[in-house]
Backbone as CSV, one residue per row, in Angstrom:
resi,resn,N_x,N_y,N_z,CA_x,CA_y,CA_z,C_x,C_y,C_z
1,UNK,0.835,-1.182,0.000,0.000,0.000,0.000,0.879,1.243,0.000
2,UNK,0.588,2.216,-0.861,1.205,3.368,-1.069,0.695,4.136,0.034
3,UNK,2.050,4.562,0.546,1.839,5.748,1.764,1.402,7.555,1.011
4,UNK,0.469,7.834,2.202,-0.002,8.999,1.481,0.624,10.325,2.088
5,UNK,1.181,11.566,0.862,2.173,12.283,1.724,1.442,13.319,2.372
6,UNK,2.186,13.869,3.623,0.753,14.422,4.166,1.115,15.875,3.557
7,UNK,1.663,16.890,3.291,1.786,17.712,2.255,0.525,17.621,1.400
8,UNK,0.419,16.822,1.043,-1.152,16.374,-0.156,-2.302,16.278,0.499
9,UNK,-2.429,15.671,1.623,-3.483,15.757,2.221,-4.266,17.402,2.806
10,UNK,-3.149,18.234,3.602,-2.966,19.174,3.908,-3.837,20.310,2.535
11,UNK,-3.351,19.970,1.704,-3.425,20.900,0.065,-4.796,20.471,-0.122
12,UNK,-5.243,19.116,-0.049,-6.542,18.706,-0.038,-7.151,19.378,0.521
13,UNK,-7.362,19.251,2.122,-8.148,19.699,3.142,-8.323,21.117,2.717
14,UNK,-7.217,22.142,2.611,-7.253,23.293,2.213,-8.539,24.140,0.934
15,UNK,-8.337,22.869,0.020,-9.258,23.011,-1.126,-10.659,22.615,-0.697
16,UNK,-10.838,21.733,-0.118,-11.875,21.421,0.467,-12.627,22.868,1.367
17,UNK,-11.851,22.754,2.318,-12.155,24.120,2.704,-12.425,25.513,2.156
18,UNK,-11.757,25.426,1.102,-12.197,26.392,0.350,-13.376,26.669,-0.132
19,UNK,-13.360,25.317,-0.531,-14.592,25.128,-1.751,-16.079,25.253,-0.614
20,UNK,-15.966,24.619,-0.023,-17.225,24.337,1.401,-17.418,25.992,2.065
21,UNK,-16.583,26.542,2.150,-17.279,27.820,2.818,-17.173,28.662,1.452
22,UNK,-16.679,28.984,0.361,-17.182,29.896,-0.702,-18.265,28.973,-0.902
23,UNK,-18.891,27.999,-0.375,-20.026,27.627,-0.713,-21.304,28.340,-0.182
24,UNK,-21.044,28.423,1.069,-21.265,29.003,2.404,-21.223,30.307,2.704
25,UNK,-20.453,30.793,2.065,-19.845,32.590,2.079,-19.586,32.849,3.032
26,UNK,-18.825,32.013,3.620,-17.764,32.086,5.031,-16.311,32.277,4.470
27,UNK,-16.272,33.722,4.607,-14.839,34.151,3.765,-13.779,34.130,4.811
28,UNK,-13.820,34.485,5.803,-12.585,33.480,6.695,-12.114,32.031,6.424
29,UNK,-13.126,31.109,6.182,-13.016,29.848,5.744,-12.208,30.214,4.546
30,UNK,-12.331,30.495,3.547,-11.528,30.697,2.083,-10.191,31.039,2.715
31,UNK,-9.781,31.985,3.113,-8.593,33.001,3.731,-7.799,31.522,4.307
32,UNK,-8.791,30.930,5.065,-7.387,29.534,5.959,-7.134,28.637,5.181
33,UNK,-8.286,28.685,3.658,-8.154,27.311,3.184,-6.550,27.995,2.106
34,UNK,-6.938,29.044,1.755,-5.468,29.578,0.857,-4.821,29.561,1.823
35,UNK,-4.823,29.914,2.568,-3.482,30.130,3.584,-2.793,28.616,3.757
36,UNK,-3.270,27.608,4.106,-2.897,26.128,4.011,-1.835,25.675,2.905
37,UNK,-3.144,25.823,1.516,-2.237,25.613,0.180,-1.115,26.781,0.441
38,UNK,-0.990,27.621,-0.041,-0.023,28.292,0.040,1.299,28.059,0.753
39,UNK,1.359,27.571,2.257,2.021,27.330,3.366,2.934,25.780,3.005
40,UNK,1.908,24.978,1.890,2.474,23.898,1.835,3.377,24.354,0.478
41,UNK,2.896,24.482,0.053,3.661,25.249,-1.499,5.070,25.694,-1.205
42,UNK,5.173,26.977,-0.716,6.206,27.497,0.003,6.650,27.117,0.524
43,UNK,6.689,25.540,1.478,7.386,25.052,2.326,8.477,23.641,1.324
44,UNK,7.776,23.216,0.488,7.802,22.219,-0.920,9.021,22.922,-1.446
45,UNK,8.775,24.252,-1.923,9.895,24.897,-2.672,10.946,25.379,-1.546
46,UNK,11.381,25.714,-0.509,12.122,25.962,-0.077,12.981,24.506,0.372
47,UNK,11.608,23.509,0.360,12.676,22.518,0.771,13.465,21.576,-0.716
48,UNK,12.961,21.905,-2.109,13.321,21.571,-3.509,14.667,22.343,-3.500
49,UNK,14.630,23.653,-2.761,15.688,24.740,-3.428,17.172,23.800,-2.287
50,UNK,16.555,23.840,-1.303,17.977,23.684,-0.262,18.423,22.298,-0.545
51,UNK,17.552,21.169,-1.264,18.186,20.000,-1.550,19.387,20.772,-2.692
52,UNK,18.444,21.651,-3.751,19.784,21.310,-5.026,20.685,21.831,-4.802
53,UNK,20.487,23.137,-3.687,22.073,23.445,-3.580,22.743,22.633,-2.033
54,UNK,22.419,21.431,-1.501,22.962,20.543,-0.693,24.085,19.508,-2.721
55,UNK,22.958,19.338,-2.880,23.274,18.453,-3.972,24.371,19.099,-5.181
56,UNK,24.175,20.522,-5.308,25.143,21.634,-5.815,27.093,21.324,-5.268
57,UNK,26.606,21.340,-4.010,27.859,21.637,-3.439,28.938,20.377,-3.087
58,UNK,28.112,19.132,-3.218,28.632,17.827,-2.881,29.147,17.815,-4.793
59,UNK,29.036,18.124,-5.844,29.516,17.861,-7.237,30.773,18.860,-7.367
60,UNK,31.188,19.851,-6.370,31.825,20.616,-6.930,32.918,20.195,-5.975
């Protein structure tokens, strides 16, 4: 069984949330559900950037 990453789940829930209170017109709800995605995003790329330059510096 494939393990599920929680990064994805997180991005899920987020969208979910989104979607359920712009359903709702609970615009705080929207605000946490971007705020989530976003948080995972930004956290994804900072941790993509510091591998290549870990991986940068071990070739040179």
């Amino acid at each position: 069984m494939k393990q599920v990453d929680v990064p994805l789940g997180i991005v899920v829930a987020g969208v979910v949330l989104m979607i359920g209170c712009r359903l709702a017109t609970w615009w705080p709800g929207v605000i946490i559900g971007a705020a989530l995605i976003l948080g995972v995003l930004v956290s994804r790329t900072y941790q993509r950037r510091v591998n290549r330059r870990e991986q940068a510096g071990r070739h040179d």
